[in-house]
C-alpha positions as CSV (number, residue, x, y, z in Angstrom):
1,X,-29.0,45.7,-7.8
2,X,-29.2,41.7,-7.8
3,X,-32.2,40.2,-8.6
4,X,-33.9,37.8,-6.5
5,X,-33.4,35.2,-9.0
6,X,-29.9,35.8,-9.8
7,X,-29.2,35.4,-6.2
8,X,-30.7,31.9,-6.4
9,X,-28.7,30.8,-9.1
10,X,-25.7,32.2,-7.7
11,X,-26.7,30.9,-4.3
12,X,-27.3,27.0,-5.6
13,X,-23.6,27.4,-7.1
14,X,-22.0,28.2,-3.9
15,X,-23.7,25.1,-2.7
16,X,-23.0,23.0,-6.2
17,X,-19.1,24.2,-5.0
18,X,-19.4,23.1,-1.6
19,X,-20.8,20.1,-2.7
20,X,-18.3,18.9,-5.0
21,X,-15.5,20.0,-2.9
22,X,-16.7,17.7,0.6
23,X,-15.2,14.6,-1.5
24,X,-11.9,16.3,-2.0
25,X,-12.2,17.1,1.2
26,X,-13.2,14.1,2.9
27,X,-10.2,12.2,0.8
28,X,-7.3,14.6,2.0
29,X,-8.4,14.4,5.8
30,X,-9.0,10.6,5.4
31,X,-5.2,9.8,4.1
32,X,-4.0,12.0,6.4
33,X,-4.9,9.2,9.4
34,X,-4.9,6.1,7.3
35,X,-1.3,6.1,6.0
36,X,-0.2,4.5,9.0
37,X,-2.6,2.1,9.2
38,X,-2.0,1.5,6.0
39,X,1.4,0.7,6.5
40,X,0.6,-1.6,9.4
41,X,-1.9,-3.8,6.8
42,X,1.1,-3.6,4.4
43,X,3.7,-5.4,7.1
44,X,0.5,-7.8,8.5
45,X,0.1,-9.0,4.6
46,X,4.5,-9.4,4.2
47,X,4.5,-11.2,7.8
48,X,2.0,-14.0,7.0
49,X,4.2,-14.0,3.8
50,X,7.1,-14.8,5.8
51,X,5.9,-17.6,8.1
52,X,4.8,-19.4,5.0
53,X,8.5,-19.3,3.3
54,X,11.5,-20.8,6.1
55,X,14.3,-19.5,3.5
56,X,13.1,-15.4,4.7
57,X,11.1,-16.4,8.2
58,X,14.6,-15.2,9.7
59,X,15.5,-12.2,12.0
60,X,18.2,-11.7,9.3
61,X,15.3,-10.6,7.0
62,X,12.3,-9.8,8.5
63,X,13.9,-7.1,10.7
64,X,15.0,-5.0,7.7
65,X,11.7,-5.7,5.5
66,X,9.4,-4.6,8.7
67,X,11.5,-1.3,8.6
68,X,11.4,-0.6,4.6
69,X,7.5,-1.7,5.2
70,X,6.8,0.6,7.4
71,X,8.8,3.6,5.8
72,X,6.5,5.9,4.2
73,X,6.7,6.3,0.8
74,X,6.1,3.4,-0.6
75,X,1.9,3.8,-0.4
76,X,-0.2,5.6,-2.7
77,X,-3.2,6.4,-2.3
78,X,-5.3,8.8,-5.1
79,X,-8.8,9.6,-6.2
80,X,-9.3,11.5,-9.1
81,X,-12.9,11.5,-9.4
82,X,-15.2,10.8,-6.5
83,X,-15.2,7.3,-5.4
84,X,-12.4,5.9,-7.4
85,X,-9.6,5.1,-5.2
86,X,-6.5,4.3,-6.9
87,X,-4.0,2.5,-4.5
88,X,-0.3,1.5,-5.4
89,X,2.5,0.0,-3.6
90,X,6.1,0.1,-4.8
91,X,8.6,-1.4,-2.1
92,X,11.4,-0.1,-4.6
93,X,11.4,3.2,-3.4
94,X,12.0,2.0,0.2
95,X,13.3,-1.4,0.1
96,X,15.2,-1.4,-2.9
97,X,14.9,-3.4,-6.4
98,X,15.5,-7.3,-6.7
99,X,18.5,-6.2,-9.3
100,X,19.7,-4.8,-5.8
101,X,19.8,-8.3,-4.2
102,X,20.9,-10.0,-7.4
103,X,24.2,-7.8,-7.2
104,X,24.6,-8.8,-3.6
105,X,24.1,-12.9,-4.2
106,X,27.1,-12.5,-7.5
107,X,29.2,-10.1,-5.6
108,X,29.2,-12.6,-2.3
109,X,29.5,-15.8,-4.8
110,X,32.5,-14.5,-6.5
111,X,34.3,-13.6,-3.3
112,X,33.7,-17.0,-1.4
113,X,33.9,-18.7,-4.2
114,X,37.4,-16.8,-6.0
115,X,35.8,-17.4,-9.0
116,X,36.4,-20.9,-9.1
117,X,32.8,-22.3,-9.7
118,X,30.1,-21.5,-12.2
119,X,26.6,-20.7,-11.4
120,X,25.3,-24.3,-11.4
121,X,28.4,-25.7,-9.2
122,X,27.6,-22.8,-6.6
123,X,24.0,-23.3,-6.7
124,X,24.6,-27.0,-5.9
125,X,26.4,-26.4,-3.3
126,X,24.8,-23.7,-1.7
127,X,21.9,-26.0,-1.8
128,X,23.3,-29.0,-0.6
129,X,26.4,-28.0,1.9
130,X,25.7,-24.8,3.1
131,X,21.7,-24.3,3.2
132,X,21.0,-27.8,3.5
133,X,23.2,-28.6,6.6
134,X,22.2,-25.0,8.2
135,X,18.7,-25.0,7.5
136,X,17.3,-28.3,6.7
137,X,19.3,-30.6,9.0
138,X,21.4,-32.3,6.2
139,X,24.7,-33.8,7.3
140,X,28.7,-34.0,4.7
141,X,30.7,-35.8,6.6
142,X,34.8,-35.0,5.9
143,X,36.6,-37.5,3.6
144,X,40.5,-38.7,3.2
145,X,42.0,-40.2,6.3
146,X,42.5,-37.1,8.9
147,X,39.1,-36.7,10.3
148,X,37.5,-38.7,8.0
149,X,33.7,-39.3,8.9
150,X,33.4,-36.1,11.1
151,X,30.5,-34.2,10.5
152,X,30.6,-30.5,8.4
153,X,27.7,-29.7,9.5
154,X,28.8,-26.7,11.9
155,X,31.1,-25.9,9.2
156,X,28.1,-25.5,6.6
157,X,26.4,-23.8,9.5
158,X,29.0,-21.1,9.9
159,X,29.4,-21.1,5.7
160,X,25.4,-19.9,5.5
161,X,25.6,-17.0,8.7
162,X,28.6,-15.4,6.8
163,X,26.8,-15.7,3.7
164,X,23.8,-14.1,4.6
165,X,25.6,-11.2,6.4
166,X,27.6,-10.7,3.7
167,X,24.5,-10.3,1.6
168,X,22.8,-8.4,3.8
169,X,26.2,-5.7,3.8
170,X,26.7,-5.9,0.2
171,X,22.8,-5.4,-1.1
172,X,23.1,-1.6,-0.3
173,X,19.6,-1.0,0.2
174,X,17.1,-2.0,3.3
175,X,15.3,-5.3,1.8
176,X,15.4,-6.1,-2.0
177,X,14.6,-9.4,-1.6
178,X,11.1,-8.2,-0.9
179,X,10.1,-9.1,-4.5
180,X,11.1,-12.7,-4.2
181,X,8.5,-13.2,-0.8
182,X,6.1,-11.9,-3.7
183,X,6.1,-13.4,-6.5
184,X,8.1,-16.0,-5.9
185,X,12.5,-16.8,-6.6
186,X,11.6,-17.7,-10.3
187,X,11.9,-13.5,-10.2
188,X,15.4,-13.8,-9.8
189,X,16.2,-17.0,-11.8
190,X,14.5,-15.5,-14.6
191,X,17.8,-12.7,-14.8
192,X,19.9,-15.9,-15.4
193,X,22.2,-13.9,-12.9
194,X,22.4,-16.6,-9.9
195,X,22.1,-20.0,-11.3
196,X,19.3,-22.2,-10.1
197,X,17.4,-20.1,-6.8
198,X,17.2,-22.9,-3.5
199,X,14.5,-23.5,-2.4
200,X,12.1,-22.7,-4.6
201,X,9.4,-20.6,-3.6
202,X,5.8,-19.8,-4.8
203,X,4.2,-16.6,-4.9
204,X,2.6,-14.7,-1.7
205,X,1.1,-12.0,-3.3
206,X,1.4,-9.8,-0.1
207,X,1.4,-6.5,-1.9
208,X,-2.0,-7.1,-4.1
209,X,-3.4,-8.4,-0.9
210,X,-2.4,-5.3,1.2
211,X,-3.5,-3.1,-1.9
212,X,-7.3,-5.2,-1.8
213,X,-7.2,-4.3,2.1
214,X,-6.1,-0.8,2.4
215,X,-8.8,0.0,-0.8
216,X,-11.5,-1.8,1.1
217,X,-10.9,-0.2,4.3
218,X,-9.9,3.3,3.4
219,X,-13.3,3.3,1.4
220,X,-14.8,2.7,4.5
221,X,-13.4,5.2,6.4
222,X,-14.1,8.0,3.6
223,X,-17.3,7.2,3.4
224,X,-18.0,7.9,6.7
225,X,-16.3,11.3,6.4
226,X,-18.4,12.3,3.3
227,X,-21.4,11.3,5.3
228,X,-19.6,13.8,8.1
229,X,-19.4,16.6,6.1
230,X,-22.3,16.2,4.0
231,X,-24.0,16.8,7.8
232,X,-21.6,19.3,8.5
233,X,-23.0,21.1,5.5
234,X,-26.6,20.7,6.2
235,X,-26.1,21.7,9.3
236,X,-24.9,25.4,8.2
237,X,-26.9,28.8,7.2
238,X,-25.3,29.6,3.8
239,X,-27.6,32.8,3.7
240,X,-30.6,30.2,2.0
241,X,-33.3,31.6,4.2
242,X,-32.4,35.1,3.2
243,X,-32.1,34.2,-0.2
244,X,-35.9,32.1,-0.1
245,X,-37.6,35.2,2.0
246,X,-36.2,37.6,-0.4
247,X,-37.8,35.4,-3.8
248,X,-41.4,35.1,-1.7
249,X,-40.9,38.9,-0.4
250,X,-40.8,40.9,-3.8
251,X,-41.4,44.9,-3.8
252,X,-44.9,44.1,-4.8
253,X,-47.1,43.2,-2.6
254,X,-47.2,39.6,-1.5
255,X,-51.0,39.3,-2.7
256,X,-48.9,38.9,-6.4
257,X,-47.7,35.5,-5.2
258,X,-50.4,33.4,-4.2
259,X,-49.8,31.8,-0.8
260,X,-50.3,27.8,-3.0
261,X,-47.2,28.9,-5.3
262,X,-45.3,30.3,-2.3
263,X,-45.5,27.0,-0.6
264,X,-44.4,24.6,-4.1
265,X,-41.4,27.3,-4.5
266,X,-40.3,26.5,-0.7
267,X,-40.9,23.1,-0.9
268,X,-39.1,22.6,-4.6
269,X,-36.2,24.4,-3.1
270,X,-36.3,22.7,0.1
271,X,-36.3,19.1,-1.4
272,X,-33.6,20.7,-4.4
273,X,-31.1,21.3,-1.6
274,X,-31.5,18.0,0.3
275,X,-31.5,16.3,-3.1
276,X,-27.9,18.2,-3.6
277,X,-26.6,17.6,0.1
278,X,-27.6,13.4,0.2
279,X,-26.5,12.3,-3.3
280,X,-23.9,10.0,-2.1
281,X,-24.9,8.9,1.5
């Protein structure tokens, strides 16, 4: 037969179980709902990113990084030990890798170019006669005595929409280029793969600023669960009245407990359990 006592301790273990379970608890039904939301701060963070950079602020790319953004499996979100929320994004594994878009820029290079021009010549005149007449309003006007003095302009024009289509087929995943809205085209330079990047652009840091938001605002939304469960809890008969009326209802009579102790026992138990149940709220 168990004792009164061992059914106390085995009682307060249950409970001790319960108790560090809610957490686990709380974070598996919390991701469950966030993830989208999560994916939604992720493509508010890479779409103030692109307003702020005219080379990507393009239907051309923002269509296929929205889609790679909002793909899930590109979010993690993991806690360990209660509290710690761990949260990583990795646009690889949805949008593909900048050595993805690197391949793409040499691949369309080669074939416009026939291999004629090294890295610096192409970068000079992507920069100049293709970009810079399509994007930035610059004007080559033809040379030699048919034409001369007409405007190339449409012709750079036409020169930059293959170009980026051709990229766009030959990259081979959704959005690679991803990394360059980041952390900026020196990314990309740095490979010495595509001469001299134009234009330059700075860092945006979309992804550690999605990462501070979803952390801050799924640790909002946990918390409120915990506090959910913890009442959840609190609010349930896990057999402790049984357990405390068998302790102050021995087979002796009650005259062996005096009615002083009785009380402190209910009361150190009472304010045991709370203590257990409101830890972290």
């Amino acid at each position: 037969m168990v004792s009164s006592s061992d059914a106390l301790r085995d009682w307060i273990k249950d409970l001790n179980t319960l108790r560090g379970a809610d957490w686990k608890t709380a974070f598996v039904e919390t991701e469950e709902k966030f993830l989208d939301l999560a994916h939604s701060i992720l493509w508010e963070e890479a779409n103030v990113a692109l307003s702020s950079l005219p080379e990507y602020n393009i239907n051309e790319f923002r269509e296929p990084l929205k889609t790679a953004v909002l793909i899930k499996g590109s979010i993690v979100l993991q806690m360990k030990t209660e509290g710690n929320l761990f949260v990583s994004i990795d646009l690889n594994k949805t949008a593909g890798s900048i050595e993805d878009y690197a391949a793409a820029v040499q691949t369309v290079r080669a074939r416009k170019s026939k291999g004629s021009m090294d890295k610096q010549k192409a970068s000079w005149f992507w920069k100049n006669f293709i970009y810079g007449q399509a994007r930035e309003g610059k004007v080559f006007r033809k040379k030699g005595k048919q034409g001369k003095g007409t405007s190339r302009q449409e012709e750079g024009r036409r020169m930059y929409a293959e170009t980026i289509s051709e990229r766009l087929q030959a990259m081979g995943t959704l959005a690679p280029f991803w990394s360059l809205i980041d952390l900026g085209n020196a990314t990309i330079s740095s490979m010495n793969r595509g001469g001299t990047p134009y234009p330059s652009n700075s860092p945006t840091y979309f992804i550690t600023k999605a990462e501070a938001r979803i952390r801050s605002m799924f640790s909002e939304a946990y918390n409120v669960r915990v506090r959910g469960i913890t009442h959840e809890l609190e609010n349930t008969n896990y057999g402790g009245e049984e357990v405390l009326e068998d302790i102050l209802s021995p087979t002796e009579p009650r005259s062996y407990a005096p009615p002083a102790i009785i009380r402190r026992l209910r009361e150190g138990v009472t304010k045991f359990i709370s203590r257990l149940f409101r830890r972290n709220t």
